[in-house]
RODO-2510 file (C-alpha; in nm, 4 decimals, decimal comma):
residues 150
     n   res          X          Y          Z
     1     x     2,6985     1,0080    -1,1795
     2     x     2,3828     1,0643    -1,0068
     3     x     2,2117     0,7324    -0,8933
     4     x     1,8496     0,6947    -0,8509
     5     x     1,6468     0,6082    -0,5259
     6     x     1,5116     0,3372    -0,7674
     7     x     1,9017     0,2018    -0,7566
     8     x     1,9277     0,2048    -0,4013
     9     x     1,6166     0,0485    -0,3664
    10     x     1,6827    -0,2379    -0,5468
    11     x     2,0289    -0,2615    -0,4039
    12     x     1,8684    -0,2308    -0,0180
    13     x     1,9684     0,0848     0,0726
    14     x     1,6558     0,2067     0,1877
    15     x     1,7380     0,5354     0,3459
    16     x     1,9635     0,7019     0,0520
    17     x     1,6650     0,5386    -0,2381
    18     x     1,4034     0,7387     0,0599
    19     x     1,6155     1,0361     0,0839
    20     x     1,6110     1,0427    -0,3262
    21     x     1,2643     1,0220    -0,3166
    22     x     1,1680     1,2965    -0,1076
    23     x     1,4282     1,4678    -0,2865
    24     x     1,3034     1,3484    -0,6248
    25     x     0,8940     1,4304    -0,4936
    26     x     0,9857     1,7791    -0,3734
    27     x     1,1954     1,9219    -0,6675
    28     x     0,9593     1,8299    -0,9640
    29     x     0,6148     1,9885    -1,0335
    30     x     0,3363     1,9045    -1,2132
    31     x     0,3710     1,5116    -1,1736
    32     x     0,0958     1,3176    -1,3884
    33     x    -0,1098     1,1375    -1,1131
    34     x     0,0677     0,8081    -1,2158
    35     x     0,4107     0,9603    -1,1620
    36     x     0,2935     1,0888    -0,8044
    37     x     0,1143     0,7417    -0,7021
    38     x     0,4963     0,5634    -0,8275
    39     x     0,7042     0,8327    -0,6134
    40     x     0,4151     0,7528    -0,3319
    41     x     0,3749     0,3884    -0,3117
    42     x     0,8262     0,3799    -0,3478
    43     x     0,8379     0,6481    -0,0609
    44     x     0,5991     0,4183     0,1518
    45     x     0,7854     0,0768     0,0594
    46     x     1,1151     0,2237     0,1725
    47     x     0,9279     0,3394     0,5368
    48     x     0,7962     0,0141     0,5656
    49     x     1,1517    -0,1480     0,5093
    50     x     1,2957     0,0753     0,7517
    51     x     1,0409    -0,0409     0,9864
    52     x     0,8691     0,3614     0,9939
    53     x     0,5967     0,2831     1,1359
    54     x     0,4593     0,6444     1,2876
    55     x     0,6074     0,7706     0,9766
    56     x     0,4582     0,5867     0,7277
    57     x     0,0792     0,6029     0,9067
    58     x     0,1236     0,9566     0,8461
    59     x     0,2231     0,9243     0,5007
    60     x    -0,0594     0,6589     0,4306
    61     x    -0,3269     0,9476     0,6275
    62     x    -0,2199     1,2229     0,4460
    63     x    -0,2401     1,0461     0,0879
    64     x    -0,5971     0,8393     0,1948
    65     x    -0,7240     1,2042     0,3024
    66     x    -0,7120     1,3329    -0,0631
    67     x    -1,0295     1,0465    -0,0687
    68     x    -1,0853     1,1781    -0,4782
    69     x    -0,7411     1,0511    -0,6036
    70     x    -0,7433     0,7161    -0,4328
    71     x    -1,1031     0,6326    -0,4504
    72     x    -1,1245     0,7243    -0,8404
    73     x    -1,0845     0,4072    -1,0015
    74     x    -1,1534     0,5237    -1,3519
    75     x    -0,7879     0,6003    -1,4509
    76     x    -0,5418     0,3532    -1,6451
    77     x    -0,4870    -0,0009    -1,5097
    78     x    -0,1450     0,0992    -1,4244
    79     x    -0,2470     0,4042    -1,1737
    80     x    -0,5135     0,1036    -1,0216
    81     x    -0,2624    -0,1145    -0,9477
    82     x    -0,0511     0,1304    -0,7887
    83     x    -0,3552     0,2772    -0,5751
    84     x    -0,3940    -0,0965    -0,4792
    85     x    -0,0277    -0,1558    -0,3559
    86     x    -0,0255     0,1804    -0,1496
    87     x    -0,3752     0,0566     0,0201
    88     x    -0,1977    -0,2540     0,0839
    89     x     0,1102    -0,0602     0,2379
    90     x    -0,0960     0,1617     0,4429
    91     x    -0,3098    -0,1760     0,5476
    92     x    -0,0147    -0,3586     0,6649
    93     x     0,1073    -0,0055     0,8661
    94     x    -0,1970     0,0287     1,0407
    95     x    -0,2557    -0,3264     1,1034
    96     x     0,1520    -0,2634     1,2916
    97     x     0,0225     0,0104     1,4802
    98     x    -0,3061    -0,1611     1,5956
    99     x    -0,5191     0,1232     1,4591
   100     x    -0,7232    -0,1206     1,3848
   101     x    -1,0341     0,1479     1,2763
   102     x    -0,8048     0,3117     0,9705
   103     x    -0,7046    -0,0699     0,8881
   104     x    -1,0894    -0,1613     0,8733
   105     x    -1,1608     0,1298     0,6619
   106     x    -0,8224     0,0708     0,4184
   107     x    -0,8792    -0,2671     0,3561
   108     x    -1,2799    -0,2343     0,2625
   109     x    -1,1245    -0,0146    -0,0387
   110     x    -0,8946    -0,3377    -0,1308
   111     x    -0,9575    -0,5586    -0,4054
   112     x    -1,0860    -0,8537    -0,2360
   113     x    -0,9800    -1,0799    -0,4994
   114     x    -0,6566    -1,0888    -0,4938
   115     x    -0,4079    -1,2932    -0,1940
   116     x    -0,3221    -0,9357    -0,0568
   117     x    -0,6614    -0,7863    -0,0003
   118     x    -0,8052    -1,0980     0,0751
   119     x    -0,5688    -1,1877     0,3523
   120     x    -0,5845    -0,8299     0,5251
   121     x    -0,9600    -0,8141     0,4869
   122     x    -0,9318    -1,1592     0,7023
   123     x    -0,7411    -1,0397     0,9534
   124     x    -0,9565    -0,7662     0,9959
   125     x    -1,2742    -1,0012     1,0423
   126     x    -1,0765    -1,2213     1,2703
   127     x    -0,9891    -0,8952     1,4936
   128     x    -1,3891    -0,7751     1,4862
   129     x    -1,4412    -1,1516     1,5789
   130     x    -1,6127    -1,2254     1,2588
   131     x    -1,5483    -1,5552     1,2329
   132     x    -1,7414    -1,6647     0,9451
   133     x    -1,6067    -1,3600     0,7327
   134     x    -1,2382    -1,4241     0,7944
   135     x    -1,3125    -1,8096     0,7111
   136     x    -1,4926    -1,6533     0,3540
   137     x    -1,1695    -1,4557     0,2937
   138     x    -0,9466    -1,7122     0,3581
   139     x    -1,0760    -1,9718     0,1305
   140     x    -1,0630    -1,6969    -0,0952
   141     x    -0,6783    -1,6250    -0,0605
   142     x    -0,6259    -2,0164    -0,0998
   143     x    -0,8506    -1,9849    -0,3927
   144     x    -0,6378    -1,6932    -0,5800
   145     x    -0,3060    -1,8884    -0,4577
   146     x    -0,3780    -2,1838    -0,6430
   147     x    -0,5536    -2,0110    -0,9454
   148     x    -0,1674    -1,8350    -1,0022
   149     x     0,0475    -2,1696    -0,9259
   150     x    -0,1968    -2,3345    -1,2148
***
């Protein structure tokens, strides 16, 4: 029986669900753009749980380079939610590797209204020493975290 990468995933085995992935990404063609962004944003999560830092920048660059895919917001809901988690990823990769540039330019594509995007775009203002902006963001985050306990 064949198990999935989603299987080792879940069960924390992070480098058998990545090698499945790859696998997975590499042997089947013509993926619909929300089967690509799910392979994606499971390939990144598994780099970022193995602590891939170098690895996963260069996963994040490649897939932020093809700027019509990511920055096309028209799709389904689903494939926007999906773009939105691998931003965050790729945020929180750059933001490890102080490339602190690429996190500047990830985050402005984040959703600002949500705890993720909110909190990354304030540590971004804190680093540029924009005090007032990071303060903005911030009561935003505490905004959207009490808006989902209620």
């Amino acid at each position: 029986m064949d198990v999935s990468g989603r299987w080792h995933e879940k069960l924390g085995q992070w480098e058998t669900a990545l090698q499945n992935y790859e696998t997975e990404m590499s042997t089947l063609e013509n993926l619909s753009e929300t089967d690509m962004l799910d392979y994606k944003l499971r390939q990144m999560r598994c780099l970022e749980q193995l602590f891939q830092w170098r690895k996963l920048n260069e996963v994040a660059s490649e897939f932020l380079s093809k700027k019509s895919k990511i920055d096309d917001y028209s799709g389904d809901r689903e494939a926007t939610e999906r773009k939105q988690k691998i931003l965050q990823v790729a945020a929180r990769a750059a933001w490890t590797a102080q490339e602190w540039k690429k996190m500047s330019n990830i985050t402005s594509k984040l959703n600002e209204n949500t705890v993720e995007g909110a909190f990354l775009r304030a540590v971004v203002a804190v680093k540029e020493d924009n005090y007032p902006q990071a303060i903005n963001y911030i009561n935003k985050n505490h905004m959207s975290e009490h808006t989902v306990q209620l």
